[in-house]
Every structure is written in structure tokens, then in C-alpha cells.
N, C-alpha and C positions, 0 to 999 in steps of 0.2 A: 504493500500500500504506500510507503513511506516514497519509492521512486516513481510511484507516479505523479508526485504533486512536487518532487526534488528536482525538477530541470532545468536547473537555473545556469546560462553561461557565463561562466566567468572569464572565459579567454578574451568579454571584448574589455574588461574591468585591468585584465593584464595590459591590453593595447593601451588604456587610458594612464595606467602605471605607468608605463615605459614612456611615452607623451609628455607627461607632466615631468619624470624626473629627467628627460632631454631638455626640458622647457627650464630647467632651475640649474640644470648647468651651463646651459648656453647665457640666462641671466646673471649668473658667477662670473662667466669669462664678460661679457658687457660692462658689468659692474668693476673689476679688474683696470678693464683698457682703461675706463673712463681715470680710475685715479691712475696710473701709470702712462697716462697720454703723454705727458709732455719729457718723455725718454725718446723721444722719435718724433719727426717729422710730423706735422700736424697733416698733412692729406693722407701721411699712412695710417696715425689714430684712427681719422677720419673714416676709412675707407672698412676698416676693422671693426671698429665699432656699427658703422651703417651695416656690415657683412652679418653680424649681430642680432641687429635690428631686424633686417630682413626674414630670417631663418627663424628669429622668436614668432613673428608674423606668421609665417607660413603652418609652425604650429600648432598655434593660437588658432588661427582657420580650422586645421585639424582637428583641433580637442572636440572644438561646440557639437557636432555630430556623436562624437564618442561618448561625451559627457550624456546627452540625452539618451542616448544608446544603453551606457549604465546608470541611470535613472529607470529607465524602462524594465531593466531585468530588475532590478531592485523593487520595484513596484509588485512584477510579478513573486517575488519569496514574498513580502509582504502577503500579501493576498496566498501564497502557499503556507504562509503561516496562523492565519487566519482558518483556514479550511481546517486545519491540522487541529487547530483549539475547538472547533465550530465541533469537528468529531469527538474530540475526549471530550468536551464536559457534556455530549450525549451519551458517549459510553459510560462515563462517572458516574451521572444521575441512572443511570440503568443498572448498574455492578451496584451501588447505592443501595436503590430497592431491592433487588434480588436480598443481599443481608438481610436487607429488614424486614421482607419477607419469611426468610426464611426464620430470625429469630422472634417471629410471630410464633410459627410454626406451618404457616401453609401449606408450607417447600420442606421437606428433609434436608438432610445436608448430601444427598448423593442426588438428587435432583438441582440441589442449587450447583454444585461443582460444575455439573452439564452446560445448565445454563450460564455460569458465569465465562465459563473460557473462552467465548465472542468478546463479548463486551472488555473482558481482562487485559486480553490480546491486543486489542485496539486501543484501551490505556496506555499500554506500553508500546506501542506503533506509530503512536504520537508525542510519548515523550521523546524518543529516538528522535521521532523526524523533525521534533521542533529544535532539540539541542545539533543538530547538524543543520539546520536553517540559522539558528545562533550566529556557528562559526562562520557560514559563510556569511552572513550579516555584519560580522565583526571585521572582515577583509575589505568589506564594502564600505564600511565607515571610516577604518585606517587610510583609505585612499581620499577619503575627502576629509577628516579632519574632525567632524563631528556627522550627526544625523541630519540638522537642520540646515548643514553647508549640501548634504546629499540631495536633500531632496529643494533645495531652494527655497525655502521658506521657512517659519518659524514655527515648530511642530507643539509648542508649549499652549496652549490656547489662552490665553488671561483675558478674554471674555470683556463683558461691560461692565460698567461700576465697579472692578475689581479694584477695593481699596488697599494702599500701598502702607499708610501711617496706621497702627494699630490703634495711635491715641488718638487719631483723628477718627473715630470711627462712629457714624450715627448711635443713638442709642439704641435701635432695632435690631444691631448686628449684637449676636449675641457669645459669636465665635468664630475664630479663624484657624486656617491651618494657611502657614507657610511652607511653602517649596521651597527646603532649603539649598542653594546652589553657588556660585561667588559672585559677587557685585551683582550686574543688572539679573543675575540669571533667577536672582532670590525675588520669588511672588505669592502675596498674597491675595488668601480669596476667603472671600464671607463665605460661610456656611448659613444656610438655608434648611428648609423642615428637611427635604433631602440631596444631597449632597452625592454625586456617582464619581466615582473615579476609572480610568482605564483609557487605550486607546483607541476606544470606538469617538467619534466624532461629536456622537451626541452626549457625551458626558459632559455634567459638568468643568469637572476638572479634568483634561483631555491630556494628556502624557505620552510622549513617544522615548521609554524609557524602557530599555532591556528587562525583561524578562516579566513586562506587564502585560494583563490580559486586556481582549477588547472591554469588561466589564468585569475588572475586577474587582472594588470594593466598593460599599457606599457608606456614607455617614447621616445617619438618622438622628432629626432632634427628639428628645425626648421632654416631660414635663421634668427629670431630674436632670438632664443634661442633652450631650449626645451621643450616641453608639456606633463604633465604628463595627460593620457586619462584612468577613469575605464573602464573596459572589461562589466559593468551588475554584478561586483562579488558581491556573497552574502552581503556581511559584508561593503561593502564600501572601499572607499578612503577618507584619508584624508590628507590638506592640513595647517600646521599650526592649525588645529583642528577641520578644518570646512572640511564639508563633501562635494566632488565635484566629478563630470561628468567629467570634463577638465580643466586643469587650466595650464597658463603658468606660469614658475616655475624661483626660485630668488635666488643669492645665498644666504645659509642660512635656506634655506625653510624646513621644518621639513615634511617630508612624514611618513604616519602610513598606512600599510597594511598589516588586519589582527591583532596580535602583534608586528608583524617588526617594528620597526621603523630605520626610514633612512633619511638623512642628504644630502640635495641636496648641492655642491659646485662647484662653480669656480674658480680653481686653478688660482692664479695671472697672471699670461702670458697668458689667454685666456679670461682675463678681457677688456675691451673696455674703 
């Protein structure tokens, strides 16, 4: 199962490698002439440098196609990684019930064994095929430097009204969690009755963060607070380090989903 949704080329990802690191040596040597020019004749700088100039050009023209080219296949692992989670947490909820079927009693346990080892199988056919979509994930990101350099855009969503001052914060908001990251990358977002995280689109808080699900957790208000609950996502929740189903949350509380990590708070004016 795991190669039919595995077809991702990387050989044009190599072309685009070899491109870019001609592209930064030929900018080495340019950068070189320029402070070394005047060891020589100024039309042979000249001519040396412009030889430079040229060849970075031609490049450059080169890359745009290649660049799209590995954007394209990247899109596709995305989307085969997607398919791949889309299947285990159907298998999951299925092996799920079957247990609890079975420690009802409905099922024996030589009926449940039968029926578990589809669904079992396909657990494990998807963890396989996500953590080799990983790696090759991770090839694809070393080649551009980040996710959001990859795909052109800023995959972090910070949404509207997302307030940035914790103290500046209306009296309605009753709680935040920051994204913690370095300088501009640290965001925050008001929590609301509910709160989704993952990187499906429609999340609130939208993340394109290793090893996060499309709909991984959500943060529920409650009348004592609010409750962080996982969705079943691959990789887990974690709360202060421990790994949980549901936990009601404190200020302070350090959330990790995925690599995200994020900073549960209550702003002073909504403290008790």
C-alpha cells in the first residue's frame, strides 16, 4: 500500500540542488573579482566579472522552472501524506472499537484477533509510509531552507484580530496560547469556546509543523477553564511533557504538537 501513494521524484529536487549550489559558487567567484579588481587591468575585472554576471543569469532563468517543478512534487507527498493519515485514523477508530467490542464481550478474543489484523496492518502501513514521507520531506526542506521558503508563502496562519500584546488584551479574551518561535516567528492567538489546531486549512490555528496532523488537537472553553483534547493525531499531545488524551490546562502550561510548541496563558484581568 505504502508505494502506491510513495512516488515522489526527487531526481528533479537533485537538479534544483546542483542549480542553486552552481548558483552560490559562481556568486563566490563574482563577489571575489569584485574586491580583488583592482590587481588587474580594469576591462579584464570588467570582462570577468560581466562573464559572472552572465552565467548567474542564465541560471537564474534555469532555476524558476525547476523551483516550480519541486514545489509540484512536494505538493504531491503532501497530499500522499495526507491520504496516508486520512487511512490510519480510519483504521485506528476501527482496531478502537473492535477492543471495545470485544471487552464488552460481543466479540471473543479469537474473533476479535481475525478481525483486527486488516485494520492492525494498515496502522502500521501508514506509520511506515508517513515516516519515509518524513524523510523525504526533510530533503525537501534542507534544499530551501525552511517550509515556508518551499512553498512560497507563509504557512503559519495568524488569522484576524490575532492579538500580539497579552496586556493589551480586551476583557473578553479570556486566554491565549502562544506559538513559541524566535522574534517575528512568536504568535499569538485568543482562544475562543473552541479552539482546533492542525494543518488542515480550516483550523483555527493552522500549523505546517512536522509531524502535525491535519486535525490534530482542539482547545475547548470550559465554565472552569479550558481543555486541551487530542483529535487520535499520529504523533500525540503533549502537556508539560507528558503525553495526554485531555487534560485541563494552567497558566503556564507548555503545549507541544507535532514540533509546535505553544505557551498556554492567562492574561491578568481574566485571572480569578
Amino acid at each position: 500500500m505504502a508505494e502506491k501513494f510513495i512516488q515522489i521524484d526527487t531526481a528533479v529536487l537533485d537538479q534544483y540542488t546542483e542549480v542553486v549550489k552552481q548558483q552560490k559558487t559562481l556568486e563566490d567567484f563574482r563577489a571575489k573579482a569584485e574586491q580583488m579588481k583592482g590587481r588587474v587591468d580594469d576591462a579584464i575585472s570588467r570582462r570577468v566579472i560581466d562573464d559572472y554576471t552572465s552565467r548567474l543569469q542564465t541560471l537564474n532563468t534555469a532555476t524558476e522552472p525547476l523551483r516550480a517543478k519541486v514545489r509540484a512534487e512536494f505538493e504531491r507527498l503532501r497530499a500522499a501524506y495526507d491520504r496516508f493519515e486520512q487511512l490510519h485514523e480510519r483504521a485506528w477508530m476501527e482496531k478502537q472499537e473492535l477492543e471495545f467490542r470485544q471487552e464488552i464481550g460481543e466479540i471473543d478474543a479469537i474473533q476479535a484477533t481475525e478481525r483486527l489484523t486488516a485494520p492492525a496492518q494498515t496502522v502500521e502501513d501508514c506509520r511506515q509510509g508517513m515516516a519515509r514521507l518524513e524523510q523525504i520531506k526533510a530533503r525537501f526542506i534542507d534544499a530551501f531552507g525552511s517550509e515556508e521558503a518551499l512553498l512560497g508563502y507563509t504557512t503559519r496562519r495568524t488569522g484576524i484580530n490575532v492579538p500580539t500584546n497579552p496586556e493589551a488584551k480586551p476583557a473578553s479574551v479570556r486566554a491565549i496560547v502562544r506559538v513559541e518561535g524566535e522574534g517575528p516567528d512568536t504568535i499569538d492567538f485568543a482562544l475562543g469556546a473552541i479552539t482546533r489546531i492542525g494543518r488542515a486549512e480550516e483550523n483555527e490555528i493552522c500549523l505546517q509543523s512536522r509531524g502535525m496532523s491535519r486535525q490534530h488537537a482542539v482547545i475547548v472553553a470550559t465554565a472552569k477553564g479550558f481543555t486541551l483534547r487530542d483529535l487520535d493525531s499520529q504523533n500525540g499531545s503533549l502537556v508539560n511533557g507528558q503525553r495526554v488524551s485531555e487534560r485541563e490546562l494552567a497558566d503556564g502550561d507548555l503545549i507541544v504538537v507535532g514540533d509546535a510548541r505553544m505557551r498556554f496563558t492567562v492574561p491578568p484581568r481574566a485571572r480569578r
